[in-house]
C-alpha positions in Angstrom: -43.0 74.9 -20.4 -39.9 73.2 -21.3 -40.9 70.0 -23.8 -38.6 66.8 -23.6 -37.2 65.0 -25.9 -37.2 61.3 -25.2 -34.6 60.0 -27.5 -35.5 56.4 -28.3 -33.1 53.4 -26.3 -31.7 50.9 -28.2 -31.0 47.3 -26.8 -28.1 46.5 -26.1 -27.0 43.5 -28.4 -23.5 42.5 -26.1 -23.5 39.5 -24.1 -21.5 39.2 -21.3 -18.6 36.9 -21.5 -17.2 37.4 -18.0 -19.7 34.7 -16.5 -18.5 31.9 -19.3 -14.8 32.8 -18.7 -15.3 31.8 -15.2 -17.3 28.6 -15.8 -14.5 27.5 -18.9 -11.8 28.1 -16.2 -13.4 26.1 -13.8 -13.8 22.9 -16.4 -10.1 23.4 -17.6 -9.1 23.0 -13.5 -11.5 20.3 -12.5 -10.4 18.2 -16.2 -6.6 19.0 -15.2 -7.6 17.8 -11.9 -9.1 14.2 -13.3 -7.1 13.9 -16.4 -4.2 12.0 -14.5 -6.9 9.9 -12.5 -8.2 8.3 -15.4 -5.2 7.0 -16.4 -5.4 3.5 -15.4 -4.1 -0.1 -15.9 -0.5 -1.3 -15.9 2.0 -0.3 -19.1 2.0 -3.5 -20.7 3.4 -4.3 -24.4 0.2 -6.3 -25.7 1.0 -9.1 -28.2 -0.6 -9.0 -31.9 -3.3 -11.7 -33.0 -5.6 -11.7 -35.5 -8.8 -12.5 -33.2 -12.2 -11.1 -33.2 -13.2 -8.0 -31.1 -13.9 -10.3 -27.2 -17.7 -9.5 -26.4 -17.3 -7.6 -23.4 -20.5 -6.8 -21.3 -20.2 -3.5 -20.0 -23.2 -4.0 -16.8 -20.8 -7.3 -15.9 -17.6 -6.7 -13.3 -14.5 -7.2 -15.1 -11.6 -8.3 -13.3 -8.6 -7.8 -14.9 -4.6 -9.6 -13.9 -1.6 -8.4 -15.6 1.7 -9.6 -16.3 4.7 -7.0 -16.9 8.0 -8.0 -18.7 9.5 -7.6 -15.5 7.2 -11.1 -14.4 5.2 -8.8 -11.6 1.7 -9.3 -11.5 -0.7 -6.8 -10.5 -4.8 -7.1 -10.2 -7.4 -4.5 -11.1 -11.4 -4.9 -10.6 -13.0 -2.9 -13.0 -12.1 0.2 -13.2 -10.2 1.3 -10.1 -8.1 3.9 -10.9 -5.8 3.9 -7.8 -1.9 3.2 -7.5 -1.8 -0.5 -7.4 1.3 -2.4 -6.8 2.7 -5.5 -7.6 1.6 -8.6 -5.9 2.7 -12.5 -5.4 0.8 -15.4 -7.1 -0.2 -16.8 -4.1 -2.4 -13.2 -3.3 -3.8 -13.4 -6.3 -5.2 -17.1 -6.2 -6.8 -16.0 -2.6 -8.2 -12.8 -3.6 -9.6 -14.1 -6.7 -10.9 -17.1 -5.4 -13.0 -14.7 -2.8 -13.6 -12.5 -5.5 -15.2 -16.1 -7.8 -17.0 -17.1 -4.7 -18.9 -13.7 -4.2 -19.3 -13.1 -8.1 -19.0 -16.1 -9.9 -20.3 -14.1 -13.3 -17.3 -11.5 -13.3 -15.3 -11.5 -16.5 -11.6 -12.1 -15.9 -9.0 -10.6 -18.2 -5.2 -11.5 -18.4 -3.4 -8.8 -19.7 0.5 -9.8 -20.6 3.2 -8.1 -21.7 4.9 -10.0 -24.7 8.3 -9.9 -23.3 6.9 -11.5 -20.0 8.4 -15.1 -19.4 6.1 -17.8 -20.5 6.7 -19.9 -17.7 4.9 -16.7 -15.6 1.9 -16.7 -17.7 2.0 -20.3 -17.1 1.9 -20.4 -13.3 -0.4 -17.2 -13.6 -3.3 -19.9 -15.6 -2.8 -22.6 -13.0 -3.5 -20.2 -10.1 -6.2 -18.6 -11.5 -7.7 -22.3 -12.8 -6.9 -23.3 -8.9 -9.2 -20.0 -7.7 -11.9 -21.0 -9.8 -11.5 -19.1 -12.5 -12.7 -21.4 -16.0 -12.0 -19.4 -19.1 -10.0 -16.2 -18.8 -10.0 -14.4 -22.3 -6.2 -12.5 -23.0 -6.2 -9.2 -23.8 -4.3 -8.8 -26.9 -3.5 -6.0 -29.6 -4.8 -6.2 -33.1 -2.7 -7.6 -35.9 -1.1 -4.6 -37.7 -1.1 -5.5 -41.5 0.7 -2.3 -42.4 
């Protein structure tokens, strides 16, 4: 009779990394993907001031109206990140006077460029006062000491 030898099996102590390649290459696409969605708001050059931080509740809508240098307006509600375009004074008193009437707790935020023309940011107050609107807060940069 023929004895065996049973030589003794060691575990194997490699972990496959095929699995976790696939998954990683799949994140990088699906962040490529989104990176350029998240990218919202219009390119505005925010004035300094040496305010406090505003107390922004996050579980409140925000509603937010920007100014360019350019004296185009454009409106955002919360964070929509789709391609807005520029619209007229007038739109923005009517939609933001629905907008009051159906939420009169949302936050509104003016966002100016500092090169924008005063008398914009002006006329940009009174139709937002008209809609409803009682104490936008401007979104401003802080003061840099440096």
């Amino acid at each position: 009779m023929e004895t065996m030898i049973r030589k003794k099996r060691k575990p194997v102590a490699e972990i496959n990394v095929v699995p976790y390649i696939d998954v990683m290459l799949v994140l990088l696409i699906v962040f490529m993907v989104t990176a350029p969605m998240l990218e919202q708001g219009i390119d505005v050059n925010l004035p300094q001031a040496n305010n406090e931080p505003l107390e922004i509740d996050e579980n409140i809508a925000t509603l937010i109206v920007s100014i360019t240098a350019a004296g185009e307006y454009f409106l955002s509600i919360g964070a929509m990140g789709e391609e807005r375009q520029s619209v007229t004074l007038r739109t923005i008193g009517e939609q933001v006077g629905r907008i009051i009437n159906a939420n009169p707790d949302i936050q509104v935020l003016i966002e100016g460029d500092k090169q924008a023309d005063w008398g914009s940011m002006i006329n940009l107050i009174t139709t937002l006062n008209a809609a409803g609107v009682t104490n936008p807060n401007f979104i401003t940069q802080p003061l840099d000491l440096s």
